[in-house]
C-alpha positions in Angstrom: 26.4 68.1 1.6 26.6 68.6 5.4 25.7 65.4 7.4 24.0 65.3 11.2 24.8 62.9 13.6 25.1 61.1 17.0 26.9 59.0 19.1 23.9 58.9 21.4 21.8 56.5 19.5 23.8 53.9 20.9 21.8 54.3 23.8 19.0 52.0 21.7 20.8 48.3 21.5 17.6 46.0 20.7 18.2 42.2 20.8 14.4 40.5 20.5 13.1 39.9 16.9 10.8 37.5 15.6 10.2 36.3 12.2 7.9 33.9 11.4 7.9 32.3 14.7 11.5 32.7 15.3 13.3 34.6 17.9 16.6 35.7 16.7 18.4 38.9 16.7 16.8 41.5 15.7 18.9 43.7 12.2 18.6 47.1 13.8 21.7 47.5 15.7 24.0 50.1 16.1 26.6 48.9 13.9 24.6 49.8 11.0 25.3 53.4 12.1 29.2 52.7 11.9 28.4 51.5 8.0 26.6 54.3 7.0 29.2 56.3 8.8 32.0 54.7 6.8 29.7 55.3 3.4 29.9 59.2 4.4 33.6 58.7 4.8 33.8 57.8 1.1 32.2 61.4 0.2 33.2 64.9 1.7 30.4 65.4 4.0 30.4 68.1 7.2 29.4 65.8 10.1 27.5 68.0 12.4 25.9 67.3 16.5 22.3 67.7 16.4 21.2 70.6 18.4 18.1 69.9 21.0 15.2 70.6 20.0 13.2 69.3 23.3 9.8 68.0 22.9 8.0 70.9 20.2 9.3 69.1 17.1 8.0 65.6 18.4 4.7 67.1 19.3 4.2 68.4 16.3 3.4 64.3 15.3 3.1 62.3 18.0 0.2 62.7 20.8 1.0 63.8 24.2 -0.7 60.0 25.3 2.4 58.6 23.4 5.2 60.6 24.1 4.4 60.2 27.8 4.2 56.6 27.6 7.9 56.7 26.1 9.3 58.6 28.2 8.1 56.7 31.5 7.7 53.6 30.0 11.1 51.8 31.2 10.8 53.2 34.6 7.2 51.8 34.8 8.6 48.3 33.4 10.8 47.7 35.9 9.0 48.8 38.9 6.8 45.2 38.2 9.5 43.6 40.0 9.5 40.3 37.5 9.6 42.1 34.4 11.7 40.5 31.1 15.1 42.7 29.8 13.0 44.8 26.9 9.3 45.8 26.9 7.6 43.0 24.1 3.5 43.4 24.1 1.5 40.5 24.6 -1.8 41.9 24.2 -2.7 44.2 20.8 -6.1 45.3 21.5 -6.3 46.8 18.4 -8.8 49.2 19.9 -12.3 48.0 19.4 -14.7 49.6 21.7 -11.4 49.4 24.3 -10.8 52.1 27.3 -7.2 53.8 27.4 -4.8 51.5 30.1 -3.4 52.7 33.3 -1.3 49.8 33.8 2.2 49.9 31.8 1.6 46.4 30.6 -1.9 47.4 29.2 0.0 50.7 27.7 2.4 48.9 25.8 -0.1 46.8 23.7 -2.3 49.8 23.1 0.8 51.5 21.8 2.8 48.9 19.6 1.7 47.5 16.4 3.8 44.4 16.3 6.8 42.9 18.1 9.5 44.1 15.8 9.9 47.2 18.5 11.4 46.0 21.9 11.8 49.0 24.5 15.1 48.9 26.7 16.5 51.0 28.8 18.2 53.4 26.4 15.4 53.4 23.5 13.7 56.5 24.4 17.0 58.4 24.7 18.2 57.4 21.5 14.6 57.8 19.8 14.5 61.2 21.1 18.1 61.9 19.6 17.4 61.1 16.5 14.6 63.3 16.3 16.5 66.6 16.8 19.5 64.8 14.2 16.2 64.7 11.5 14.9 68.5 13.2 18.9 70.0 13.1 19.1 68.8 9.5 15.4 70.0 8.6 16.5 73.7 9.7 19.5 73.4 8.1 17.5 73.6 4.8 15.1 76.5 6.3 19.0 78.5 6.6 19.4 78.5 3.5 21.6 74.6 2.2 20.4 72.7 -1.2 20.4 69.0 0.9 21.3 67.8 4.2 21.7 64.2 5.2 20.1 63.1 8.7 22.0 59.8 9.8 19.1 59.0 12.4 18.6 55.4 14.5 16.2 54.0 15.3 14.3 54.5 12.1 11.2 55.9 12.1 8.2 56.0 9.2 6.9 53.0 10.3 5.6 55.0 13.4 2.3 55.8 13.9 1.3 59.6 15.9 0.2 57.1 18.6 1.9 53.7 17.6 5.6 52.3 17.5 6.3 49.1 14.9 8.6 47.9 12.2 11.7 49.3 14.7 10.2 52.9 14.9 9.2 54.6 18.0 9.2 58.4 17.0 8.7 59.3 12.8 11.8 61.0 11.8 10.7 61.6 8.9 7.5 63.0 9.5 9.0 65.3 12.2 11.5 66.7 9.6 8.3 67.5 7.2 6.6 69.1 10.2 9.7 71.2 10.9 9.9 72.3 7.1 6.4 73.1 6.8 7.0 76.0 9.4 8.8 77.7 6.5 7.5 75.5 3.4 3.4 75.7 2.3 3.5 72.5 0.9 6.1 69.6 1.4 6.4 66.3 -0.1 8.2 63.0 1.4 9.2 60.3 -1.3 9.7 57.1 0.9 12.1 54.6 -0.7 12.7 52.1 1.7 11.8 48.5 0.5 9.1 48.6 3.3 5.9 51.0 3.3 5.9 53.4 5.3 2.5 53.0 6.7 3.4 55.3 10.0 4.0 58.4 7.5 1.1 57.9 5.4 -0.8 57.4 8.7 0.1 60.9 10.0 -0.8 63.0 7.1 -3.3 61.1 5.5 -6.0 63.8 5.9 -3.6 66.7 5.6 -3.5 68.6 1.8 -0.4 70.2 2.8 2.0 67.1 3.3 2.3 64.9 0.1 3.1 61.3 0.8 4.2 58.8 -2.2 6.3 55.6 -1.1 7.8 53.1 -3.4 8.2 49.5 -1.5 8.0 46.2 -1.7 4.3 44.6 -2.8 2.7 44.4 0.5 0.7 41.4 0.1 3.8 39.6 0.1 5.8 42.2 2.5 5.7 43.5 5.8 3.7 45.8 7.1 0.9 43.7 4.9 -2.1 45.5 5.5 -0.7 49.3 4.3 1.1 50.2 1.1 -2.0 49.4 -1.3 -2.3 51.6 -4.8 -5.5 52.7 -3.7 -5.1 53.8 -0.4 -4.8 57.8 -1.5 -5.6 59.6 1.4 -8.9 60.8 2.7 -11.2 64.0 3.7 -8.9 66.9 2.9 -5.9 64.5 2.1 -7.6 63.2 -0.5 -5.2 62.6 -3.0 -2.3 63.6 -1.7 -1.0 59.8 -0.6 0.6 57.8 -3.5 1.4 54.1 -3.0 3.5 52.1 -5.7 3.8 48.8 -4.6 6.3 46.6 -6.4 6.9 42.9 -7.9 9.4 41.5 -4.9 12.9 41.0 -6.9 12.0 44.7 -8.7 15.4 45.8 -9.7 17.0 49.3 -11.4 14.8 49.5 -14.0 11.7 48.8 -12.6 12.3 51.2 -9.9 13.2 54.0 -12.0 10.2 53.6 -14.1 8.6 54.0 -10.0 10.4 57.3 -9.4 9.0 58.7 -12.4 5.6 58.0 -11.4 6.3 59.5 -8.2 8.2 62.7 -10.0 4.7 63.0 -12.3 2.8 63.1 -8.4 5.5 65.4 -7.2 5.1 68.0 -10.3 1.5 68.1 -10.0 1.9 69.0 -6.3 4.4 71.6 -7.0 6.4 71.1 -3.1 8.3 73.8 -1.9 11.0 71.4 0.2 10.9 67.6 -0.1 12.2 64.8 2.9 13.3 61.8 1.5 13.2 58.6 3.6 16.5 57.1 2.8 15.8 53.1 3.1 18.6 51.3 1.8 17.2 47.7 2.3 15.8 47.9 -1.6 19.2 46.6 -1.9 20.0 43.2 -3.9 21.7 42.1 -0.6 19.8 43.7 2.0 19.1 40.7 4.5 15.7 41.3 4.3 15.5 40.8 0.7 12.3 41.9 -0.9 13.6 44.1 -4.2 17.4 44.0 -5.6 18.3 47.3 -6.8 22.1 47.7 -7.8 24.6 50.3 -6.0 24.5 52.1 -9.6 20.4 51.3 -9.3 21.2 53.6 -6.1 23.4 56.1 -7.6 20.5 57.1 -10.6 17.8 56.9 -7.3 20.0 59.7 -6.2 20.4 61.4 -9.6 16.7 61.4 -9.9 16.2 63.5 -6.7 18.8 65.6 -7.5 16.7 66.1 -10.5 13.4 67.6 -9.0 15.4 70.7 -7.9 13.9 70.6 -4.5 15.5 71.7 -1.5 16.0 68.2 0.3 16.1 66.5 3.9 17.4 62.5 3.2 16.3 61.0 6.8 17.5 57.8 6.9 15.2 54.7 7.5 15.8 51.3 6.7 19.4 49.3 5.5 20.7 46.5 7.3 24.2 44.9 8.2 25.5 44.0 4.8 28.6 44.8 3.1 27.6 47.1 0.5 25.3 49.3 2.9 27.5 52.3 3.2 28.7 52.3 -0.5 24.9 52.2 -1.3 24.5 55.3 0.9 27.3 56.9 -1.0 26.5 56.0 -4.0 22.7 57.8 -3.5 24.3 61.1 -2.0 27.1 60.9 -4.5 24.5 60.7 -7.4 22.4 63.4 -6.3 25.5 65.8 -5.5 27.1 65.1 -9.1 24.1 66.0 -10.9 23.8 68.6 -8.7 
């Protein structure tokens, strides 16, 4: 399986997170780049540059509001003169009856769902290169390849068309769907990070043509909290094509295999021509942000059971944070769905 990557993502180096009233460091760094990039090491995997795409693919998702705001956004911070070292919100206006800002600080609340998605310097540079690694990898299937493995940071499915949170700024994932969809009339993304990913479902959740299902921790007890229900399943001509499966925190292998075939019931039903899986690793049992404890064999059948579907496939990855196992997780998925395969 050939593998696309970037250096350049280290141009996004986050430091603010806070959890539960806590400022600490936030678990999206760019070592976990050099773990997953010692998990590929374990498999034989053609790493690959991304080629740039520019703006189209990003457009395709995001509204032109947004991407502006990005890409000026830094510039814009620091010409205030007594401005902090990242971009954090301190307004959400949640948009009730509320007129788009002019001013940058006004911008940033309108366009961030949380704090968990400091802007700095280099974080629309690096957001920008890992849409083209997710795009490169996406028309690598469209030439013809079974799977391709995008090794993109930031993450991105917790991004909204108009909204960064949970770490995302631009949807990777949804961007590498877009991209397939130019050559694919229907395409399906299975999301199985331990987190929702409420910025994907956002997105398409009126489209017929995109089929969302993501398998996550139970959100009444997990971030994002207020997306990832059962019975949100899309709406207008979406309508059915959104499949939540929400699961008891501590879930492990069994439990989560009994989710994929769920999802695979979903997936035959919508008969997709190419599928984009959003790689999260964090369902790990020693993901730091533990909220469900699959095994690194739990991770090897997840990968066995994509494999399975026959689908031409896009893994974007998403979540996984610094732990130890994190890259033999990742090749333990790839190695599972290459060997059965």
């Amino acid at each position: 399986m050939k593998a696309v990557y970037s250096e350049r993502h280290r141009s996004h180096d986050p430091q603010f997170f806070l959890v539960r009233g806590v400022v600490t460091r936030t678990t999206e760094q760019p070592e976990r780049a050099d773990r997953l990039l010692k998990g590929l090491a374990m498999g034989r995997h053609e790493l690959l540059e991304p080629t740039v795409f520019g703006q189209a693919p990003r457009a395709r998702v995001h509204s032109p509001d947004y991407l502006s705001f990005l890409a000026e956004a830094w510039d814009a911070w620091v010409a205030l003169g007594d401005s902090g070292p990242e971009m954090i919100a301190n307004i959400h206006p949640v948009r009730n009856a509320a007129t788009y800002p002019t001013h940058i600080v006004g911008k940033l609340g309108w366009h961030t769902v949380d704090t968990a998605c400091p802007i700095g310097p280099g974080t629309w540079a690096g957001a920008c290169v890992a849409t083209d690694v997710a795009t490169t990898a996406a028309q690598i299937i469209i030439d013809g390849e079974r799977a391709c493995y995008a090794l993109c940071r930031p993450p991105g499915h917790h991004a909204y068309r108009d909204l960064a949170s949970g770490f995302c700024f631009l949807n990777n994932s949804a961007i590498a769907a877009a991209h397939l969809r130019l050559a694919h009339e229907r395409v399906a993304i299975l999301d199985v990070d331990v987190h929702h990913g409420n910025g994907t479902q956002g997105i398409f959740y009126e489209r017929p043509d995109v089929l969302t299902i993501s398998i996550h921790a139970d959100p009444a007890n997990y971030y994002p909290f207020v997306w990832g229900y059962a019975h949100e399943r899309g709406a207008g001509a979406g309508l059915g094509a959104n499949l939540n499966i929400p699961l008891p925190l501590g879930t492990g292998d069994d439990g989560y295999m009994q989710a994929l075939a769920k999802a695979k019931t979903m997936l035959d039903a919508f008969a997709p021509t190419a599928l984009v899986v959003a790689l999260g690793l964090d369902a790990s049992e020693h993901d730091p942000l533990a909220g469900l404890a699959v095994t690194t064999d739990g991770f090897r059948r997840i990968g066995a059971a994509i494999a399975a579907l026959g689908l031409p496939t896009v893994f974007v990855q998403e979540g996984g944070y610094l732990s130890d196992v994190l890259g033999i997780n990742l090749a333990a998925v790839l190695g599972g769905f290459e060997q059965t395969c």
